[in-house]
N, C-alpha and C positions, 0 to 999 in steps of 0.2 A: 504494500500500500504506500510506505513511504517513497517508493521508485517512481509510482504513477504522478506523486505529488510534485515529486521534483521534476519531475519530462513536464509537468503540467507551467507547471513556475520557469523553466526553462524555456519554454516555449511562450509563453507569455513573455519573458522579457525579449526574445528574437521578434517578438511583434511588434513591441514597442519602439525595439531597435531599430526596427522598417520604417516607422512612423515618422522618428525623426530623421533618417540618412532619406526615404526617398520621396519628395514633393506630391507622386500622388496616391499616398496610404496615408488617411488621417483616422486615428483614434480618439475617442472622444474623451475617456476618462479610463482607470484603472480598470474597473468592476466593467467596460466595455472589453477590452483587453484580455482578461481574464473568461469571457463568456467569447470572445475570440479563439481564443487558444483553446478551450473546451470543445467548440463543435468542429473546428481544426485537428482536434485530436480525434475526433469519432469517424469525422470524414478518412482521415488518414489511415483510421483503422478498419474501417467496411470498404472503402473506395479503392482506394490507392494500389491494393495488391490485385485486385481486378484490372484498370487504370492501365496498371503496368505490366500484367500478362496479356491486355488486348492488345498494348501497342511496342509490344518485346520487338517485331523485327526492325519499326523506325529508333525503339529503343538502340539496338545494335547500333543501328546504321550511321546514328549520330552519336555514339561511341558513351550513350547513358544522359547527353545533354537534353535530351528531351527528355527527360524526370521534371525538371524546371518548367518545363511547359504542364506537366501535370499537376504540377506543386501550383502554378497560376491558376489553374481550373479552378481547383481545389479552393485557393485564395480568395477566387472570385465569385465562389457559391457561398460561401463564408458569409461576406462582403451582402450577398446578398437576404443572408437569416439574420446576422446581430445591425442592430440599426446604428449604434455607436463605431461600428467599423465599417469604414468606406475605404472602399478600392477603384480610381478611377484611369481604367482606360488596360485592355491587358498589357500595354511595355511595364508599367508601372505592376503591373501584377508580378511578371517574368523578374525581375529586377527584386523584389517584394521576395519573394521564393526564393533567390537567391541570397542576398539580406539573411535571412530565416535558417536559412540550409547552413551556412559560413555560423552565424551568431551559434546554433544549434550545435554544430558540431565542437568548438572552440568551447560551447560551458560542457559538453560531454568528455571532451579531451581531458580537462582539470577536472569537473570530476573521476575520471578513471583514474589518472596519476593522485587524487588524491593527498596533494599539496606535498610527493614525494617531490624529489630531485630526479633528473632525467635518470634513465638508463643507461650503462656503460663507467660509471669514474665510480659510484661508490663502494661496491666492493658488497653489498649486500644482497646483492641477487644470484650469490656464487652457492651453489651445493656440490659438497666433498661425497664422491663416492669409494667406499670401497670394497673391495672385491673380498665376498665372504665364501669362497668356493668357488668349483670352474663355473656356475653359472649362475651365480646370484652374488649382489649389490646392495649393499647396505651404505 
């Protein structure tokens, strides 16, 4: 439950982030925002895996950049259920999706690491194996 909360708050603030990086996404308040990102999140979850097995071979063909063209649908049926979020015109949607996808992955990335230090220099991701017989490892 607490995962859903944070994807939810996550995405909520990639919205917001849209809002103000691109001229034509305007959110009207928090509690719009928020009721953004929620029906966002349901589309993304009934839609999107359909979405993207209808359109897998242009998927291919543009090498996955037409995700962003589904992510704008997506945007722009949003746009049209919560009244406090407006999406006008789909560049600004296209653009919007991306925004969202970059913000999205960026607070996922920090939370995975987890406010470690990168991989490679610390020295505590090393496990000592040793050889307890010809074929087992401890």
């Amino acid at each position: 439950m607490l995962f859903l909360v944070f994807r939810w708050a996550v995405l909520t603030m990639a919205i917001l982030a849209a809002s103000h990086l691109i001229p034509g996404i305007f959110v009207r308040d928090f509690p719009s925002a928020l009721a953004a990102a929620a029906v966002l999140g349901v589309l993304n979850v009934l839609f999107r895996p359909l979405l993207l097995l209808l359109t897998l071979p242009l998927n291919v063909l543009t090498l996955g950049l037409f995700t962003f063209v589904i992510n704008a649908i997506l945007l722009l049926m949003v746009s049209g259920v919560i009244s406090g979020f407006v999406v006008r015109g789909f560049g600004a949607a296209v653009l919007g999706a991306v925004v969202i996808s970059v913000v999205g992955l960026l607070f996922n990335l920090l939370a995975e690491r987890g406010g470690r230090p990168p991989r490679g220099g610390g020295g505590d991701d090393v496990i000592e194996l040793r050889q307890k017989g010809k074929d087992r490892w401890e």
